[in-house]
C-alpha positions as CSV (number, residue, x, y, z in Angstrom):
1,X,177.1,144.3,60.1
2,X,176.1,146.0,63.5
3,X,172.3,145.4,65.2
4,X,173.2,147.6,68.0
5,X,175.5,149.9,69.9
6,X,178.6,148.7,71.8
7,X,177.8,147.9,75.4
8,X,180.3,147.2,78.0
9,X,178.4,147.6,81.8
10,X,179.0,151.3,83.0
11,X,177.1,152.4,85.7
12,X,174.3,154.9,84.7
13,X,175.1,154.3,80.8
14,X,172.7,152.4,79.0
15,X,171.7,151.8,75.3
16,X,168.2,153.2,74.6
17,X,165.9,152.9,71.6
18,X,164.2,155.8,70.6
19,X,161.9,153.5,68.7
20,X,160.6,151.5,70.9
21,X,161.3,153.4,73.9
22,X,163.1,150.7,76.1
23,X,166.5,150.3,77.2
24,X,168.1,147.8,75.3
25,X,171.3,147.5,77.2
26,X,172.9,143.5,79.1
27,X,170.0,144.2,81.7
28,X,167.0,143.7,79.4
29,X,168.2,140.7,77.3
30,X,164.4,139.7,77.2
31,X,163.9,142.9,74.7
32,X,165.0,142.1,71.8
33,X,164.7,145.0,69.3
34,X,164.5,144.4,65.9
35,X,164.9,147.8,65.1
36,X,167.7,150.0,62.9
37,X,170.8,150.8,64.4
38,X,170.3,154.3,63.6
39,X,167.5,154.8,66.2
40,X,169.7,153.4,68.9
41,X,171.6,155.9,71.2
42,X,173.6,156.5,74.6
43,X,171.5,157.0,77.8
44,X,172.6,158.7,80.6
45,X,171.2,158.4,84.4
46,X,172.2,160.3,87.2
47,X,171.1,160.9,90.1
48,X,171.4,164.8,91.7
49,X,172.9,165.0,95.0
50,X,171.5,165.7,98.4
51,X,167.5,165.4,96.7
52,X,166.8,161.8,98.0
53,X,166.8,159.9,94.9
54,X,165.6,162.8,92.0
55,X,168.1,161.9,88.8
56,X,168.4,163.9,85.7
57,X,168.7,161.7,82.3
58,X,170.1,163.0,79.2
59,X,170.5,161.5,75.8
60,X,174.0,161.7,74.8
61,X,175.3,162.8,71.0
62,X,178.0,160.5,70.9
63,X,177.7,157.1,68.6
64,X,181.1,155.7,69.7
65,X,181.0,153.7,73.1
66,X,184.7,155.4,74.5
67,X,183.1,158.5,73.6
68,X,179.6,158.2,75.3
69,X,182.1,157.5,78.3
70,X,183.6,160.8,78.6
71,X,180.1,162.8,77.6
72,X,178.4,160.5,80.3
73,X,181.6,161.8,82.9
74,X,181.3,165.1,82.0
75,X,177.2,165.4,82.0
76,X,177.7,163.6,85.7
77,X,179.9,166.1,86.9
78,X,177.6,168.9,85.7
79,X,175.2,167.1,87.9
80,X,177.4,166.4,90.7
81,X,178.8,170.3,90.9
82,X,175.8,172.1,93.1
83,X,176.9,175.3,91.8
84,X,176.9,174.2,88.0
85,X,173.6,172.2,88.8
86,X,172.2,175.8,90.3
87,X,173.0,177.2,86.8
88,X,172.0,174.8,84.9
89,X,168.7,173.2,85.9
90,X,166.8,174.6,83.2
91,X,168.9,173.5,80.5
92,X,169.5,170.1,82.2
93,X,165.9,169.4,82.2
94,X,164.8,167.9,79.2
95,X,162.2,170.6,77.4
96,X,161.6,168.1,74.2
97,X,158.6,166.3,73.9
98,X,160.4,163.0,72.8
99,X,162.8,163.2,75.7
100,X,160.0,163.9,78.5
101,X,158.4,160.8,76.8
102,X,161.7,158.9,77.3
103,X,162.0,159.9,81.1
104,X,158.5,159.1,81.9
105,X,158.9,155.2,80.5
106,X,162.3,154.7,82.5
107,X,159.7,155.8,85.6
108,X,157.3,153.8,84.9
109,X,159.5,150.6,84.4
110,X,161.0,151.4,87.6
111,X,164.3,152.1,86.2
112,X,167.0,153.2,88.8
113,X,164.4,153.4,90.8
114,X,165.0,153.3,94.6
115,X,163.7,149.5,96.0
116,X,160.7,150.9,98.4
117,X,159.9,153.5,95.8
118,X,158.8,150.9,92.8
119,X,155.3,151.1,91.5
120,X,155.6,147.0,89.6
121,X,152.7,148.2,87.1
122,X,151.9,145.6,85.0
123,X,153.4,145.3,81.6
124,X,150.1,145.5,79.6
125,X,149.8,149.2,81.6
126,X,152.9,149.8,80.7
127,X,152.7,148.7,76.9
128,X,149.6,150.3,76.3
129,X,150.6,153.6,77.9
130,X,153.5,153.7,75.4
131,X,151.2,152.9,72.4
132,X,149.0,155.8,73.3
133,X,151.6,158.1,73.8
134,X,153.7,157.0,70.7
135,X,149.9,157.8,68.9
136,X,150.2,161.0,70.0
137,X,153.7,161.9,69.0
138,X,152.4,160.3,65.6
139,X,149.8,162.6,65.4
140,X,151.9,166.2,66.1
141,X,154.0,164.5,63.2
142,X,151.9,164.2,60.6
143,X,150.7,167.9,61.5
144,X,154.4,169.4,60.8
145,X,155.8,168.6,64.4
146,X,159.9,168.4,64.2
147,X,160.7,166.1,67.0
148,X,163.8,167.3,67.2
149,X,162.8,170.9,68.3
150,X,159.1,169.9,69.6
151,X,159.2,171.3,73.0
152,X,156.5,170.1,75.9
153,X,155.8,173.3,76.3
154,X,154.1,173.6,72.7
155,X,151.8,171.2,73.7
156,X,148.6,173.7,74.5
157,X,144.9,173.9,74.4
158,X,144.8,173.8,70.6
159,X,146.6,171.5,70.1
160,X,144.8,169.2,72.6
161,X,141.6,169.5,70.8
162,X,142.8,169.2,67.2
163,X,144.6,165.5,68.9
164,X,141.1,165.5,70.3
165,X,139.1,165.5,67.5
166,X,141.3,163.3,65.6
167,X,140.1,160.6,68.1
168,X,136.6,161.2,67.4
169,X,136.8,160.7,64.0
170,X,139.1,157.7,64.4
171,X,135.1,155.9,66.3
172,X,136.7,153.9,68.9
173,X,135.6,153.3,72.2
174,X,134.6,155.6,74.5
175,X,136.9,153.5,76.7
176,X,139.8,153.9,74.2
177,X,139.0,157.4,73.7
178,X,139.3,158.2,77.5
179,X,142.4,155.4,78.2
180,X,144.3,157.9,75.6
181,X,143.5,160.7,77.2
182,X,143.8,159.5,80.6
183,X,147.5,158.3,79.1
184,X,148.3,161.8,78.5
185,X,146.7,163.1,81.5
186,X,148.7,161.2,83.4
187,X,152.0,161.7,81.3
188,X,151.8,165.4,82.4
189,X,150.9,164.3,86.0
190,X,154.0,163.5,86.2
191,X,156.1,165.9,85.0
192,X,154.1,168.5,87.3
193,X,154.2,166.3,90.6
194,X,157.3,164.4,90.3
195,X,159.4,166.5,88.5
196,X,158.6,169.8,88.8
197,X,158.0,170.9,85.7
198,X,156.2,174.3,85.0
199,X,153.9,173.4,82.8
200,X,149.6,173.9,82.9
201,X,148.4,169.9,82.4
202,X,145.9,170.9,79.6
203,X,144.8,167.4,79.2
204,X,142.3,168.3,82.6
205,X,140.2,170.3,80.8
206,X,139.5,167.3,78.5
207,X,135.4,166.1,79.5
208,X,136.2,162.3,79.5
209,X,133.4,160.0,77.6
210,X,131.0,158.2,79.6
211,X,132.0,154.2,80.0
212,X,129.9,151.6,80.3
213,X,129.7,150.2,84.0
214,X,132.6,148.0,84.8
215,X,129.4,146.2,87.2
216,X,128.8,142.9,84.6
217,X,128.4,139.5,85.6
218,X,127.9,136.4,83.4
219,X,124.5,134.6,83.6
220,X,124.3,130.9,84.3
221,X,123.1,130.1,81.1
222,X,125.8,131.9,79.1
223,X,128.3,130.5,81.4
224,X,127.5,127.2,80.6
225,X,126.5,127.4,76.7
226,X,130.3,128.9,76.7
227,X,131.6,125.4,78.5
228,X,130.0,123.6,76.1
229,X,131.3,125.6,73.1
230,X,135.3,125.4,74.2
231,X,136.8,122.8,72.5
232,X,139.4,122.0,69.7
233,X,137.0,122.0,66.7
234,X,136.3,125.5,64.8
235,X,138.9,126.7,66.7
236,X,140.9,128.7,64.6
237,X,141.5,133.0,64.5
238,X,142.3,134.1,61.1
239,X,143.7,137.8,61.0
240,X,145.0,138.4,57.9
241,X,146.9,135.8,56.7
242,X,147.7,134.7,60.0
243,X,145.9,131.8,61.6
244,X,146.1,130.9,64.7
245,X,144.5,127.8,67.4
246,X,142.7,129.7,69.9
247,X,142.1,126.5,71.9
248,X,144.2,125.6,75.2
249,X,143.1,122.0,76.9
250,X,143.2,124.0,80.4
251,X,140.7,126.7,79.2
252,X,137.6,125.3,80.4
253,X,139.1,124.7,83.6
254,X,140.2,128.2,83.9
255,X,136.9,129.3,83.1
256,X,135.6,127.2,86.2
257,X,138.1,127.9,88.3
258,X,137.8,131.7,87.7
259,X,134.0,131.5,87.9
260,X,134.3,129.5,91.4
261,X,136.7,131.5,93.0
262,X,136.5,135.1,91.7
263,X,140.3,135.6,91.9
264,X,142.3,137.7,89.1
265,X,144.0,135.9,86.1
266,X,147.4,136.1,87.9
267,X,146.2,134.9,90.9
268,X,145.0,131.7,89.3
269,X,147.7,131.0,87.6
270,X,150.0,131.0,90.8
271,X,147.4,128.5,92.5
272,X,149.1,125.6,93.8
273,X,147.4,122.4,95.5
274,X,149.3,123.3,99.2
275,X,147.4,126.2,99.0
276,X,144.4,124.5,100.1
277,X,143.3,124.3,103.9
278,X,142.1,121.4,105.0
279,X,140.4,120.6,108.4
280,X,139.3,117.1,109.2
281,X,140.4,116.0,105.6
282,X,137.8,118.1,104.4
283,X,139.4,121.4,101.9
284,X,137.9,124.6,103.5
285,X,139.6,127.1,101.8
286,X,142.2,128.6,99.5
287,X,145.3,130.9,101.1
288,X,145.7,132.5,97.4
289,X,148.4,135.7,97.8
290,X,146.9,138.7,97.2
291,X,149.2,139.7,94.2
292,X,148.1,143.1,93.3
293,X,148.4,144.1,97.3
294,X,151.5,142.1,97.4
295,X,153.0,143.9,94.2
296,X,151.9,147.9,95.6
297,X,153.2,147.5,99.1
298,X,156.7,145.6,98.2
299,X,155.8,142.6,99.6
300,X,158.0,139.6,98.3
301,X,158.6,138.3,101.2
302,X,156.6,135.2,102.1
303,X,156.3,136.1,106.0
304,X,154.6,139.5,104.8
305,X,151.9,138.5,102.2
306,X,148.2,139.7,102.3
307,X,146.1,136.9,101.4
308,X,142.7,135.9,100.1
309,X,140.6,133.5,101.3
310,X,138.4,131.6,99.0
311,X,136.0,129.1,100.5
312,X,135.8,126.1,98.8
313,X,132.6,125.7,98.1
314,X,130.2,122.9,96.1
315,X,131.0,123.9,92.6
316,X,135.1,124.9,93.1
317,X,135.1,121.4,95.2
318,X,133.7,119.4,92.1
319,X,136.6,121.2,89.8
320,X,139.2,120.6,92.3
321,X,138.2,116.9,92.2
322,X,137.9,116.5,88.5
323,X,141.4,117.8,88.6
324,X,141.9,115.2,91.0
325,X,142.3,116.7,93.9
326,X,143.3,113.6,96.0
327,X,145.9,112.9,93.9
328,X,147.6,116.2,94.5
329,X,146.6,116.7,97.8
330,X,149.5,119.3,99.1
331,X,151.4,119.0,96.4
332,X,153.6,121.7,94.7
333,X,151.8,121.6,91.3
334,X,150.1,124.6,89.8
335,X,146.7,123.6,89.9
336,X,146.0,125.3,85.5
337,X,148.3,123.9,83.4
338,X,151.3,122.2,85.9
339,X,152.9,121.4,82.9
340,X,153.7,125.0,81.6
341,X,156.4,127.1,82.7
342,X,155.6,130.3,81.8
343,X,152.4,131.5,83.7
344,X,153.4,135.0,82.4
345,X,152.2,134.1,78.6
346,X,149.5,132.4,79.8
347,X,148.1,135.0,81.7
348,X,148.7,137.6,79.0
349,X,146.4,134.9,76.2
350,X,143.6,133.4,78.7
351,X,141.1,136.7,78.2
352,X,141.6,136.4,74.4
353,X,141.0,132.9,74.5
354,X,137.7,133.3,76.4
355,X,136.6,135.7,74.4
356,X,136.7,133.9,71.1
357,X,134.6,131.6,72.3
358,X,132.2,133.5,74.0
359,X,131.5,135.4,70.3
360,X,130.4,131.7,69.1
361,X,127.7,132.1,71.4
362,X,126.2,134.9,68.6
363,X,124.8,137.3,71.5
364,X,124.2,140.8,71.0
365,X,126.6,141.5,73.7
366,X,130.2,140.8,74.8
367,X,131.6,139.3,78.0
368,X,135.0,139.2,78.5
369,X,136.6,136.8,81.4
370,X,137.0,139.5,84.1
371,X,133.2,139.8,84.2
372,X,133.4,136.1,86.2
373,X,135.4,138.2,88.9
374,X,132.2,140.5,88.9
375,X,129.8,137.5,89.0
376,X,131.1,136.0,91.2
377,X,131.4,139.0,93.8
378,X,127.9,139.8,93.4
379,X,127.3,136.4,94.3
380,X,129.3,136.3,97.6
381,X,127.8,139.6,98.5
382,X,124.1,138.4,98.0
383,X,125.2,135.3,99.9
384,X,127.1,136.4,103.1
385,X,125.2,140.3,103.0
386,X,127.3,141.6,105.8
387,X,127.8,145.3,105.7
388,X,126.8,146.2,109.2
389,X,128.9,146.9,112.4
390,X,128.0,146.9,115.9
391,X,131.2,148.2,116.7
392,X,132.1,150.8,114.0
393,X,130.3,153.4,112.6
394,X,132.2,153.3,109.2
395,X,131.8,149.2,108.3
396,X,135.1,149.7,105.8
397,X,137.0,150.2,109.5
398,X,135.2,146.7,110.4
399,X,136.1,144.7,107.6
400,X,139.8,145.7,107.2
401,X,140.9,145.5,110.6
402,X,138.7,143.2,112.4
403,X,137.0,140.1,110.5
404,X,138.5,137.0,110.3
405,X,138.1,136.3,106.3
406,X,139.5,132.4,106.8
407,X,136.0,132.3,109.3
408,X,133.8,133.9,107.0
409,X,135.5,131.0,104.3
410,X,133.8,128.5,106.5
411,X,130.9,129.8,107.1
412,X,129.9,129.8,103.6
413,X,131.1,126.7,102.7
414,X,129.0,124.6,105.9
415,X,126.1,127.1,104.4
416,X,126.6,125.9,100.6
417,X,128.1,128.8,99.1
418,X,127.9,128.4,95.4
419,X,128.0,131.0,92.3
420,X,125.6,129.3,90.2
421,X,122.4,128.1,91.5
422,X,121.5,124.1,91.0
C-alpha cells in the first residue's frame, strides 16, 4: 500500500503535505511524515518573469504523478505568458486561507529562495510559528470555517477578537498569548510587504500583554545549589506514561561553561579547543563565531565570520582545566560532549534539561538556562563599565566600529574577570 505520492525530480514540482505543512519530496528526506496519503498533494513553484525572484505557487488537482506534469506545464506557462499573467493575477494569487498559510511556510523555510535572499530562522521559530498558525486554522474550524472556501480576506476584526478571546480563556502566558498573536501579525506582514496582497493586517489593532522583562540573571547561590542537584539520581520526567532520563553527563559542564562565557546554546556547542588564543602559553581568550550574525548576513565562509571574544577568565579557566585543557590543547574536539555527533539535538534538549533541575531547587520562581547569558552580561558590564567615547558622540558608533574586543578580552582577564564573586 502507498505512504506517499510518486516522486520523480521535476523542477518546481514537489510533494507537499497539507498536514504538516512541509514539502515532503527527495529534498527533505529528514521529514518523514507519518501522515495519510490522502493529505498529500502536487506543489507547484514558479517563478514570474522579469520581477527579480517573485514566484507564484499553486496546489495542483491532479493525484497521478504524469498528470501533475502537464497541470504543472500548463500552470507555468500561464505564468510565463505576460499577457495571460496581466489577466490573471488575481486568480493566480492564492485567496484561501490554507494556501496563504502554505506559501508563507515555503518562505520562511527558504524554499526556492534566492542564495543572498535567505533568512536561516531557526527551526524552533519556524515550528512554533506553524503550531500557532495551525491553532488558528483549528479554531475558524470548530466555528463552521470550510477550508476549502475560507478566504483570507474573511479573516476581519470579529473574527480576530472572538480567536482573541478564545486565548484568554485558554490562561496561558501572556508570553504565549502575545507569540500567537505576534505569529499572526506577522503572517499578514507578509502577505502585505512581500506579496502584495490587499488586505488591512487586523492583527495590529491587537493590544499585546505585558511580558515579564527578559532582564534575569541567576544568583550565585541558585547557581550553585543547581550544580549540586545535577546528577543521575531522581532523574527521571514522567509525562504520561512516558518516562524519560533527563540527565546528560555533560550538563553540568554546560551549565559552567554557559555561565562563564555568556555565549548562546549554539554557540557552545560548536566550541572547539583551537578556538582558544593563547599568548605565552597562557589561554587569553575564545574566537567563538558569532552564529546568529554569521546565519543573518550569509556568512559561511570562514574568511568572513564575525566573532566573539570571550576572555578567559578565573572561573572558565578552572572548567577548561577540569576538562583537561592541556590534554586538548589545539585540538579539533568539541569542547561539550566530543563524543556526540549531533550538536543539533543537543542544542534543541540542553534548556529542558536545565530546567528540570532547576524545579528541584523548590523556588517560587523559574530560571531557565538563557538567563546565564543575562547574568553573565550584567556581570561584564558592571566589570568593564565602558559606555563613554571621547571620540563619538553616539558610543554604539564607538563600540562597533572602533574597539578592539580581543583587547578588551585581555584586559579583563589580567584584571580577574569573573561572573561569580569568591
Amino acid at each position: 500500500m502507498k505512504t506517499s505520492l510518486e516522486y520523480k525530480y521535476f523542477p518546481g514540482l514537489t510533494v507537499y503535505c497539507n498536514q504538516c505543512n512541509l514539502s515532503i519530496h527527495h529534498k527533505n528526506k529528514g521529514n518523514k511524515c507519518k501522515h495519510p496519503i490522502n493529505k498529500q498533494v502536487y506543489k507547484a513553484i514558479v517563478r514570474i518573469p522579469n520581477s527579480g525572484y517573485d514566484r507564484k505557487t499553486k496546489i495542483l488537482k491532479a493525484r497521478d504523478y504524469n498528470e501533475a506534469v502537464k497541470e504543472f506545464i500548463d500552470f507555468k506557462e500561464q505564468v510565463k505568458n505576460p499577457v495571460l499573467y496581466q489577466q490573471s493575477d488575481k486568480k493566480l494569487k492564492p485567496q484561501l486561507l490554507k494556501d496563504g498559510i502554505a506559501m508563507y511556510i515555503d518562505y520562511l523555510q527558504d524554499e526556492g529562495t534566492p542564495h543572498h535572499m535567505k533568512k536561516h530562522l531557526e527551526q524552533s521559530y519556524i515550528k512554533s510559528t506553524i503550531t500557532f498558525l495551525k491553532e488558528f486554522v483549528g479554531f475558524i474550524v470548530k466555528k463552521g470555517a470550510k477550508l476549502n472556501t475560507y478566504k483570507l480576506e474573511s479573516i476581519n476584526d470579529s473574527v480576530v477578537g472572538k480567536y482573541c478571546e478564545f486565548l484568554e480563556k485558554k490562561n496561558g502566558s501572556n508570553y504565549t498569548y502575545n507569540g500567537k498573536v505576534k505569529a499572526m501579525r506577522t503572517f499578514f506582514n507578509y502577505l502585505i510587504d512581500n506579496e502584495d496582497y490587499k488586505l488591512r493586517n487586523v492583527w495590529k489593532k491587537v493590544n499585546l500583554k505585558s511580558e515579564k522583562p527578559t532582564d534575569i540573571s541567576i544568583s550565585k547561590k541558585d547557581f550553585f545549589d543547581l550544580l549540586s542537584v545535577i546528577n543521575s539520581e531522581d532523574a527521571i520526567l514522567q509525562t504520561g506514561k512516558t518516562k524519560r532520563n533527563m540527565y546528560r553527563p555533560w550538563l553540568k559542564d554546560l551549565t559552567k561553561l554557559k555561565a562563564f562565557s555568556g555565549r548562546r546554546n549554539a554557540e557552545l556547542f560548536a566550541m572547539k579547543w583551537n578556538m582558544i588564543h593563547f599568548e605565552d602559553d597562557v589561554p587569553i581568550y575564545i574566537q567563538s563565531p558569532n552564529i546568529k550574525i554569521n546565519k543573518q548576513q550569509n556568512n559561511f565562509d570562514k574568511k568572513d565570520y564575525q566573532y566573539s571574544f570571550v576572555p578567559v577568565g578565573e572561573e572558565l579557566l578552572e572548567l577548561l582545566n577540569e576538562l583537561s585543557l592541556e590534554t586538548n590543547k589545539d585540538g579539533s574536539d568539541y569542547i561539550i560532549a566530543p563524543e556526540i555527533e549531533n550538536r543539533v539535538t543537543l542544542e534543541t534538549y540542553a534548556s529542558r534539561y536545565f530546567t528540570f533541575f532547576f524545579k528541584k531547587l523548590k523556588r517560587k520562581y523559574t530560571r531557565q538556562l538563557k538567563h546565564l547569558r543575562q547574568t553573565y552580561i550584567t556581570r561584564e558590564d558592571l566589570f568593564v563599565n565602558r559606555k563613554i567615547s571621547m571620540q563619538h558622540s553616539n558610543y554604539r558608533t564607538t563600540s562597533k566600529h572602533y574597539i578592539d574586543k580581543r583587547e578588551i578580552a585581555k584586559e579583563m582577564v589580567k584584571n580577574g574577570f569573573r561572573v561569580f564573586d569568591k
